[in-house]
C-alpha positions in Angstrom: -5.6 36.7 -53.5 -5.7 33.4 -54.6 -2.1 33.0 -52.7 -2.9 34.2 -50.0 -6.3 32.1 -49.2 -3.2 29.3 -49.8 -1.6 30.6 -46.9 -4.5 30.6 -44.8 -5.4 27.0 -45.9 -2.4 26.1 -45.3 -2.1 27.2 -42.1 -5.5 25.9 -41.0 -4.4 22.1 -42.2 -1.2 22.6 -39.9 -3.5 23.8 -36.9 -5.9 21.0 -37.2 -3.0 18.7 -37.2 -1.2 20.2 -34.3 -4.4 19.6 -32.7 -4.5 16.0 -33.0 -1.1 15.6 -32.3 -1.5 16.9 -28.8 -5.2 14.9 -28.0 -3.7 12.5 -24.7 -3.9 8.7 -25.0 -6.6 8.9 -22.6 -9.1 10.4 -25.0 -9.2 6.9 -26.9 -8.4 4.6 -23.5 -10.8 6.2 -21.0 -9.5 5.2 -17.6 -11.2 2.8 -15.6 -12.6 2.9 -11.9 -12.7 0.5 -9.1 -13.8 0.5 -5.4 -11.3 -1.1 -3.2 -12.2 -2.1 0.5 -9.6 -2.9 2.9 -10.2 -5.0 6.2 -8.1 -5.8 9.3 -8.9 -9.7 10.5 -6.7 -9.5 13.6 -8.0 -9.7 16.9 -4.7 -6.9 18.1 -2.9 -6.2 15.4 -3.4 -2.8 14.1 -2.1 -1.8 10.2 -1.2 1.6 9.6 -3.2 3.6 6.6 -3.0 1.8 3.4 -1.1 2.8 0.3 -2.6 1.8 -2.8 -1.5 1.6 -6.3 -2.6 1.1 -10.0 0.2 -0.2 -12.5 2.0 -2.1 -15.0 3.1 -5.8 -14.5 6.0 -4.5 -14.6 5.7 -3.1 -11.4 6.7 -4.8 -8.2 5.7 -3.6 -4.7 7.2 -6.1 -3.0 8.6 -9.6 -3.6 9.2 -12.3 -1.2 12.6 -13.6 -0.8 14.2 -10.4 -2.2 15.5 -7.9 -0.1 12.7 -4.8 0.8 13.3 -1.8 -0.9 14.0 1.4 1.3 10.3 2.3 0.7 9.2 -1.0 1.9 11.5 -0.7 4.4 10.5 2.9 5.9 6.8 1.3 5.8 7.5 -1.9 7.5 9.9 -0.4 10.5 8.8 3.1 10.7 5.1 2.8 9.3 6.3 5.9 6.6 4.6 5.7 3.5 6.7 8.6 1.9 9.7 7.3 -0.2 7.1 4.3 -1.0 4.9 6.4 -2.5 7.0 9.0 -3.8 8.8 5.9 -5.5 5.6 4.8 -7.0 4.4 8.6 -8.2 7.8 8.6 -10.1 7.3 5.8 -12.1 5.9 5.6 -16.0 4.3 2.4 -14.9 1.9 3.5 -12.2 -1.4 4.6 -13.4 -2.4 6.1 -9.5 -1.6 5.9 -5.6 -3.7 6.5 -3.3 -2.9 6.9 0.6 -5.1 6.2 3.3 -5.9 8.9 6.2 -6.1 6.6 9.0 -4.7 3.3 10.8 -7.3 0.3 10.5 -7.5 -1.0 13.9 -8.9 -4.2 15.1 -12.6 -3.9 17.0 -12.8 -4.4 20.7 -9.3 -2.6 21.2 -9.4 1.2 22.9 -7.7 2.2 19.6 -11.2 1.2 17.7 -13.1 3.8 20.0 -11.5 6.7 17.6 -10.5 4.3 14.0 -12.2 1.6 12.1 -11.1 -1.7 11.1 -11.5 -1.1 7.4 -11.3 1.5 4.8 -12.8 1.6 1.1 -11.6 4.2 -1.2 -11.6 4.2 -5.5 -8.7 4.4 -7.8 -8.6 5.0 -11.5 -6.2 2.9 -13.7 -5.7 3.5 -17.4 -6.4 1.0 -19.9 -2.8 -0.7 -19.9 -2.2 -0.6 -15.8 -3.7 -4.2 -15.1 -2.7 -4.3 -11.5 -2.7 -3.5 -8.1 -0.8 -3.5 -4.9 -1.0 -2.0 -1.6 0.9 -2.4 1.7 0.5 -1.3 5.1 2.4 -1.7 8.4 1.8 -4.5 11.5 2.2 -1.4 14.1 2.8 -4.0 16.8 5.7 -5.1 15.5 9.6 -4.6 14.6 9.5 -4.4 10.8 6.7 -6.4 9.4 3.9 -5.6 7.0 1.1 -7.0 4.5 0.0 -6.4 1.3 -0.9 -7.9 -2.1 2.1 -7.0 -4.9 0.4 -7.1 -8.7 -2.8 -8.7 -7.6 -5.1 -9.0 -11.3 -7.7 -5.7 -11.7 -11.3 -7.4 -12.7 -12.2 -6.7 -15.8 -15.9 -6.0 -16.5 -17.9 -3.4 -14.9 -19.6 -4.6 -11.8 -16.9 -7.9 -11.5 -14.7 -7.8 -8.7 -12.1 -10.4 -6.7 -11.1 -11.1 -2.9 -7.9 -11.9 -1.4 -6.7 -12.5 1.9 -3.3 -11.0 2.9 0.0 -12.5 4.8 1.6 -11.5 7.1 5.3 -10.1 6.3 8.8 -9.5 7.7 10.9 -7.2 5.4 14.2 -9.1 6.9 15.3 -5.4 7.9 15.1 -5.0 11.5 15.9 -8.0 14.5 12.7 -8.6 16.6 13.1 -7.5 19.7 9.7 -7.2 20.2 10.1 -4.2 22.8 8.2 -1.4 22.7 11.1 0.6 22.7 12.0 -0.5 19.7 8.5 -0.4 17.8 6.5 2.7 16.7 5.0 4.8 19.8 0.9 4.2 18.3 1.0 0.7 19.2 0.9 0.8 22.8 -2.3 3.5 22.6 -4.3 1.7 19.8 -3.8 -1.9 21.9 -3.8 -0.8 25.2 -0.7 -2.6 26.9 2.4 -0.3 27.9 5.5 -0.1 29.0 6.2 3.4 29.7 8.7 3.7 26.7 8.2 5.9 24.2 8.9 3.9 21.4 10.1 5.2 18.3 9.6 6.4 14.7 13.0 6.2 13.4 15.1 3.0 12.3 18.4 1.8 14.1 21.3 1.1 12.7 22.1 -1.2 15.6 18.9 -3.7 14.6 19.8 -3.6 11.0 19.3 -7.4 9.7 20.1 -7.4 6.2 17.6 -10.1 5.1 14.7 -10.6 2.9 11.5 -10.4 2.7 9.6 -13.5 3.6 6.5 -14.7 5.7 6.6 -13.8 9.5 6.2 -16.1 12.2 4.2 -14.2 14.5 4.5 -12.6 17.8 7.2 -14.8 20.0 6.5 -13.1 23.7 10.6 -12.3 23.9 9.9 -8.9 25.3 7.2 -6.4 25.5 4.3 -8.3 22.8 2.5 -10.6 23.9 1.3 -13.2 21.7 -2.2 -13.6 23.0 -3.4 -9.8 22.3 -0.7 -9.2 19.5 -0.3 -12.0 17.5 -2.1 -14.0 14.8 -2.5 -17.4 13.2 0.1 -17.3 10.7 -1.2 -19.4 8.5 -4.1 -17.3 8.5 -4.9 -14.1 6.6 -4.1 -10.7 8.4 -6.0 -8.7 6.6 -8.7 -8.9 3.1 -8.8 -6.9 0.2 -12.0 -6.8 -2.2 -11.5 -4.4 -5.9 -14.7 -4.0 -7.9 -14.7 -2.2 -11.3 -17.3 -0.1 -11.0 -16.6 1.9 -14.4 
């Protein structure tokens, strides 16, 4: 008898112990919260929906005079956030991403009749992903984009920070600046056509081969035109605000 009640304290020691073995990390780092607003300070240059992500510093969206990655590269010609975020969702150093649902378009353009020009969603991020990035598209033109890479999460519940955004070229695509060339929303959202359809897909024959690095606006070679699609380049494109509100 006395054997046996061995066995069965036995086995109850090894139970308990399995289940602390199998608690997550998350039980003892609670993940954290934040609210992050989004907002487009061009007067005609709409960004496509935002990706967002929470992470490591060992992470890198983007960096400026380094090539783009294909992710970057799919966002900045073709406005595709798939193999970006798919990218991002496969690495052990990304807490979350979050996509947006809609393009964030500037006000007093026909495209701001249906979208807004800014977006706030949250995100969670566990206790060692310090970080965040995002990027979206500049629809209006041949490959560039914006974003923040590893911008510094607040720490304290209720703190928060604000950054202004660049404007980008990923150094992947030649700008022609012809709608032909550029993604089909930008002639609806702006209101100025050509009649082309425009396009969705990359082409080999515009390939570049460069890297990424500050873009020097709309130069009225084609089909943009500077004074509805451009922007101050040594101005902000766009703002990003991240509270901690848990």
């Amino acid at each position: 008898m006395r054997a046996a009640l061995r066995i069965v304290g036995t086995a109850l020691v090894i139970a308990a112990l399995a289940l602390v073995l199998v608690v997550p990390a998350s039980a003892s780092a609670p993940e954290r919260r934040y609210r992050v607003t989004i907002t487009n300070l061009t007067s005609g240059q709409p960004l496509t929906p935002v990706a967002v992500a929470t992470h490591r510093t060992s992470v890198d969206a983007f960096t400026v005079g380094e090539p783009a990655s294909l992710g970057m590269k799919e966002i900045a010609e073709n406005g595709n956030l798939g193999p970006f975020v798919s990218l991002l969702q496969g690495s052990s150093g990304v807490s979350e991403v979050i996509e947006g649902t809609f393009p964030l378009v500037p006000e007093g353009t026909p495209g701001a009749a249906m979208f807004p020009d800014s977006v706030t969603l949250e995100i969670h991020a566990t206790a060692d992903a310090r970080r965040l990035s995002w990027v979206s598209m500049l629809i209006c033109t041949n490959d560039g984009f914006t974003g923040v890479d590893g911008l510094k999460l607040p720490v304290g519940v209720g703190q928060s920070v604000t950054t202004g955004t660049a404007g980008y070229d990923a150094g992947t695509e030649i700008n022609t600046e012809d709608f032909a060339d550029i993604v089909p929303p930008c002639q609806g959202l702006i209101g100025l056509s050509s009649g082309e359809a425009g396009t969705g897909v990359s082409n080999p024959a515009l390939a570049e081969g460069g890297v990424i690095h500050h873009h020097l606006g709309i130069q009225g070679g084609a089909d943009l035109v500077p004074a509805v699609h451009g922007w101050d380049v040594d101005e902000p494109v766009a703002e990003i605000t991240v509270e901690r509100i848990a």
